[in-house]
C-alpha positions as a printed NumPy array, in Angstrom:
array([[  0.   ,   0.   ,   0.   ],
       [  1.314,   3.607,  -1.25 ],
       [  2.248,   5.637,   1.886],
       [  0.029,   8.344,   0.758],
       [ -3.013,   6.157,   0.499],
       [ -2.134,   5.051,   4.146],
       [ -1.959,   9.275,   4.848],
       [ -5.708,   9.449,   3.438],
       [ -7.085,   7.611,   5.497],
       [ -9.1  ,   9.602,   8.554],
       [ -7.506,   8.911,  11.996],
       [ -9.291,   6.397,  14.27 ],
       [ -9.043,   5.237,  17.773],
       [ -9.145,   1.574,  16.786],
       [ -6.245,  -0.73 ,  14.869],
       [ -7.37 ,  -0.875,  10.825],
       [ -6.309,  -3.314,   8.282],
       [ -6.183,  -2.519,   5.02 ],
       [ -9.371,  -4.519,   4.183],
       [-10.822,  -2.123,   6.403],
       [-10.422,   0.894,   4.29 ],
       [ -8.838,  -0.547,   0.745],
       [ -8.235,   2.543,  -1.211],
       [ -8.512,   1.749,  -4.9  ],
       [ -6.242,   2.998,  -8.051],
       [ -3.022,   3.079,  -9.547],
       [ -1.738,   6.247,  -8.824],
       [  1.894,   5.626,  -6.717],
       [  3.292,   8.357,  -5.015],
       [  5.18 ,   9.772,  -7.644],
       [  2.829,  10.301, -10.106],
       [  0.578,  12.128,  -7.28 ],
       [  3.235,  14.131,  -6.776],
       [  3.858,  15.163, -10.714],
       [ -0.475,  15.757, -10.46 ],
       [  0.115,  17.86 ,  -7.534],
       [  3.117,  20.185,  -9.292],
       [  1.699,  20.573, -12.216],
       [ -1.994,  21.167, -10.741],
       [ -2.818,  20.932,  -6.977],
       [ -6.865,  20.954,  -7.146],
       [ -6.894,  17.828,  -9.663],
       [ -4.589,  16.003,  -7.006],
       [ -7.048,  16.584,  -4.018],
       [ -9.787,  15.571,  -6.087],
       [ -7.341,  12.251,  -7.07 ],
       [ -7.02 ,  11.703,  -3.075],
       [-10.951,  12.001,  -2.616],
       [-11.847,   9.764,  -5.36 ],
       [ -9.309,   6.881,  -4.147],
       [-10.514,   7.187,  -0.968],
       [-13.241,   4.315,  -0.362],
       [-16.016,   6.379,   1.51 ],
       [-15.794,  10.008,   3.694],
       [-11.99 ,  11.661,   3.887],
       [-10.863,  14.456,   6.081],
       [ -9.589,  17.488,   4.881],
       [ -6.045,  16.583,   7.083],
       [ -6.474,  13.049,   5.428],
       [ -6.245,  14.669,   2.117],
       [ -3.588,  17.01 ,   2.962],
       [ -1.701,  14.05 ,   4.87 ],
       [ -1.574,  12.284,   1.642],
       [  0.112,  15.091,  -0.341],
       [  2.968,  15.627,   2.141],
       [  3.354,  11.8  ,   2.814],
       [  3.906,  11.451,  -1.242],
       [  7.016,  14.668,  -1.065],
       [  4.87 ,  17.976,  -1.23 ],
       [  5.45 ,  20.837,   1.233],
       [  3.496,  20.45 ,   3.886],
       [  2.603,  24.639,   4.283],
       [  2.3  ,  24.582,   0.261],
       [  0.202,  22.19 ,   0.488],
       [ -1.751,  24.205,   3.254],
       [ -2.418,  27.057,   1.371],
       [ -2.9  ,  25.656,  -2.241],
       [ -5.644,  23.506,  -0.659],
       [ -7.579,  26.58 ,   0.884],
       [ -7.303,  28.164,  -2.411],
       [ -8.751,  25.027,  -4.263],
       [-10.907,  23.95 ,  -1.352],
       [-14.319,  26.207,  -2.897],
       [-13.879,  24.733,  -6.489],
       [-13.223,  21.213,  -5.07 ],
       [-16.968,  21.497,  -3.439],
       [-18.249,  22.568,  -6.785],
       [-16.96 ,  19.458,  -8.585],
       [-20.245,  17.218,  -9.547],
       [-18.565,  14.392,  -7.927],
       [-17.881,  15.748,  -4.505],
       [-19.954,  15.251,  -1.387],
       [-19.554,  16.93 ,   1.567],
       [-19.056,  13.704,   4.054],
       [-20.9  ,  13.152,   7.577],
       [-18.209,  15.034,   9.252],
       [-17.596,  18.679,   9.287],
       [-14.326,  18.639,   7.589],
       [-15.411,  15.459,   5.627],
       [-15.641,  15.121,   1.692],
       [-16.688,  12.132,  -0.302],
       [-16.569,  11.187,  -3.868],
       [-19.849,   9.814,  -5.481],
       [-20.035,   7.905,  -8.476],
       [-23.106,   9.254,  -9.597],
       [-22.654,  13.453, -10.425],
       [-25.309,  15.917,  -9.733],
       [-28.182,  16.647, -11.594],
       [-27.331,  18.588, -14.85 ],
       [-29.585,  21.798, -13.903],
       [-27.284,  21.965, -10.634],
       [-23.702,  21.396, -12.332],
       [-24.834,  24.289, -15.178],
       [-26.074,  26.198, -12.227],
       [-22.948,  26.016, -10.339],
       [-21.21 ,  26.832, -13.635],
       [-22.914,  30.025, -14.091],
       [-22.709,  31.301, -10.817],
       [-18.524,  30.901, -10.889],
       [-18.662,  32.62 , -14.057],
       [-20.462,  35.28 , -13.485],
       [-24.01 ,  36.626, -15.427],
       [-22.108,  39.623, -16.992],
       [-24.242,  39.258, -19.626],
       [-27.8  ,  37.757, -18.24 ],
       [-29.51 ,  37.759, -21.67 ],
       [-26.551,  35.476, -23.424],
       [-26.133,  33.596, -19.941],
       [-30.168,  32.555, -19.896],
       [-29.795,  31.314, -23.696],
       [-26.7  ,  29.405, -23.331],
       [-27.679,  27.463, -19.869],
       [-30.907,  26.728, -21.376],
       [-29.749,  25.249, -24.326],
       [-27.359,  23.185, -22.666],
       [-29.492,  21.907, -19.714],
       [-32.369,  20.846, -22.545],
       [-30.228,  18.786, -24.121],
       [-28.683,  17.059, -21.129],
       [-31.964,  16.554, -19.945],
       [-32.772,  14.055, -22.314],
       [-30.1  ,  11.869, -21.616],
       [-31.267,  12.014, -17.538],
       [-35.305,  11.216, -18.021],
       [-34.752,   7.479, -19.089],
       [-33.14 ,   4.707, -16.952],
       [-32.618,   3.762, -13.188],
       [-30.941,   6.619, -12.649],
       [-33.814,   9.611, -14.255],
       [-33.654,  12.665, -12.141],
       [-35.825,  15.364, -12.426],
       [-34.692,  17.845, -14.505],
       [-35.426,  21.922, -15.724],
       [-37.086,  20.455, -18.808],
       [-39.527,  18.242, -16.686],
       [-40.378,  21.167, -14.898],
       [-40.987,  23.18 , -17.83 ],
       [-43.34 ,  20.827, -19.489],
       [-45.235,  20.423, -16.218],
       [-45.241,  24.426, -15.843],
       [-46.755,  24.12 , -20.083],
       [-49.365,  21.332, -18.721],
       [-50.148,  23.619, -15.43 ],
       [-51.201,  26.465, -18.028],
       [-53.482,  24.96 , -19.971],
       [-54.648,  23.425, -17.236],
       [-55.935,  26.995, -15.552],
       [-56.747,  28.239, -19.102],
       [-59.243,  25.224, -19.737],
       [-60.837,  25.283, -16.317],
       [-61.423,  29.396, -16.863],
       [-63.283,  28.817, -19.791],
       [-65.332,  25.812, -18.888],
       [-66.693,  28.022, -15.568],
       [-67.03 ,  30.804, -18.067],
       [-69.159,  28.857, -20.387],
       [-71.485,  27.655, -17.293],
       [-72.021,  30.958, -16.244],
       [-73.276,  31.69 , -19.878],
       [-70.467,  33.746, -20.896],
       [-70.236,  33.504, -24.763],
       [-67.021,  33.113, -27.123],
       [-66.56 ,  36.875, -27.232],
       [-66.617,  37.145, -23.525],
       [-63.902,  34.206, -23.127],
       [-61.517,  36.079, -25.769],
       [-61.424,  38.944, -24.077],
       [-60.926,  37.783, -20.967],
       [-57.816,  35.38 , -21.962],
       [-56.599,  38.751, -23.907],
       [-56.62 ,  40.13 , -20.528],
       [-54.58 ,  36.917, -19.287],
       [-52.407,  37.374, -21.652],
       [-51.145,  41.22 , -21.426],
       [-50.806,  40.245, -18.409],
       [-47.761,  37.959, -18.853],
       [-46.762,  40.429, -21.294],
       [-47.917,  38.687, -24.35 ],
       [-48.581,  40.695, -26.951],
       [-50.254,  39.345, -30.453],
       [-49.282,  39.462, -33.874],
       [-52.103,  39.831, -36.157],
       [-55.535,  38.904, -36.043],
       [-58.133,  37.307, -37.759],
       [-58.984,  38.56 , -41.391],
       [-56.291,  40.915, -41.179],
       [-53.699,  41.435, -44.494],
       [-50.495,  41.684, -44.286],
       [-47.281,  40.713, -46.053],
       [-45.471,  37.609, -45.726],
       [-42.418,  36.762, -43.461],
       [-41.316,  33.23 , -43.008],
       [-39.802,  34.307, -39.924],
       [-43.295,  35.449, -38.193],
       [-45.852,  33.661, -40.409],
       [-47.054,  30.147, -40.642],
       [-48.145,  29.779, -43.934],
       [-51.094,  26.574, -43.947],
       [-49.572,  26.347, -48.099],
       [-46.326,  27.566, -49.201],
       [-46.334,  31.385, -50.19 ],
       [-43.167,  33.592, -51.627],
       [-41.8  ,  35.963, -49.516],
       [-43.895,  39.391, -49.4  ],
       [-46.779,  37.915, -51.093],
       [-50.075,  39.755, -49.257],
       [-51.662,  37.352, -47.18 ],
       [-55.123,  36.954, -44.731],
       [-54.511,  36.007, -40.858],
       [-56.171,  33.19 , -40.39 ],
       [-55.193,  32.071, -36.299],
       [-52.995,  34.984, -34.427],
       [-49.885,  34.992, -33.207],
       [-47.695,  36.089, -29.96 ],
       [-44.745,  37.655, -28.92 ],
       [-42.725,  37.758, -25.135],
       [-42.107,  40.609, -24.327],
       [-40.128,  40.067, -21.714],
       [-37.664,  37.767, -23.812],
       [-34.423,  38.07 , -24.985],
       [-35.581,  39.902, -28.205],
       [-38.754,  39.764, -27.814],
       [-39.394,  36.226, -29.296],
       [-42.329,  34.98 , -31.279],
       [-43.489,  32.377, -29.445],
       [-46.974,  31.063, -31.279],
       [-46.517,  32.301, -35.111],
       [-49.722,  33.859, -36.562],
       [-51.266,  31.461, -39.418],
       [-52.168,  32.981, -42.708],
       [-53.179,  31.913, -45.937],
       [-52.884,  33.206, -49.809],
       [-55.624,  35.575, -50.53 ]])
């Protein structure tokens, strides 16, 4: 057994064997030592993950000056690494205080992206929002199938779609028992809608000219070609750009 595996190991008041707390891996003391050099946070994480269960912060620490390094380098590099090391999707904090404890299975992908974004900064929230959301949809995916599915931002986000129309069809079916007619329903979920600061693109029997990038055309139509609104259309206000979010349906005159 590597002396620096026999470092990591938390103290005890009772005699251990080695089957007590085998520490897994191939890394010798040496080649902990080049990791540590060259850079110091991937080493602690090294001494975590070889570690079978919880490890003390002087455990890890005890295994980078048993395998050569400095023992105040190795002080001060670690307080300097010790914030990132928590962020690492691996990384438990252990039943101790001063405990951490590698887990095979990471965090949930809206949490690592989360803890990404908040150590870089939202400098730019508008270009932050896109990004994360594009890259926590598609990790989602992978995480809503299988023994291990977690519950992810794009689970919420359907359930948040399924709440709305949810609200929106019981509105309208105590609307039409208390005799309210079709008119009286459209203005009251045009109400509903300024409200979230949806505003509408066109409306029905209205002409206008053709954009692919607004319109949904029921048959194909050439660009600028005048045609009727058939179903309107919204745009979010309050998005990055105000994006259309339902395109208005039209048809050729």
């Amino acid at each position: 057994m590597q002396a620096w595996r026999r470092a990591s190991q938390p103290a005890t008041v009772r005699v251990t064997t080695v089957s007590d707390r085998q520490v897994a891996g191939d890394v010798d003391d040496k080649a902990l030592l080049k990791m540590y050099a060259k850079d110091p946070g991937r080493a602690f994480l090294e001494v975590i993950r070889e570690a079978e269960g919880p490890i003390s912060t002087a455990g890890i620490k005890n295994a980078l000056v048993s395998a050569g390094a400095n023992k105040t380098d190795v002080g001060r590099k670690w307080d300097t690494a010790r914030p990132l090391i928590h962020m690492h999707p691996h990384v438990r904090r252990g039943p101790g205080r001063y405990d951490q404890e590698w887990s095979p299975e990471p965090i949930p992908s809206a949490e690592a992206v989360k803890r990404l974004a908040d150590r870089l900064g939202h400098k730019v929230p508008w270009l932050t929002d896109a990004l994360l959301t594009v890259i926590t949809d598609s990790l989602a995916a992978a995480e809503t199938s299988g023994v291990t599915a977690q519950t992810t931002w794009n689970e919420q986000r359907e359930l948040e779609k399924a709440q709305v129309f949810a609200e929106v069809a019981a509105q309208v079916e105590m609307l039409t028992w208390d005799g309210q007619d079709a008119r009286a329903i459209a203005k009251w979920l045009r109400s509903e809608l300024l409200d979230r600061r949806l505003e509408p693109i066109g409306s029905p029997g209205e002409q206008t000219e053709y954009d692919s990038h607004i319109h949904y055309a029921v048959s194909p139509v050439a660009r600028g070609t005048v045609v009727e609104v058939t179903r309107p259309g919204y745009r979010w206000l309050d998005g990055a750009g105000q994006p259309v979010i339902v395109r208005p349906m039209v048809r050729a005159r």
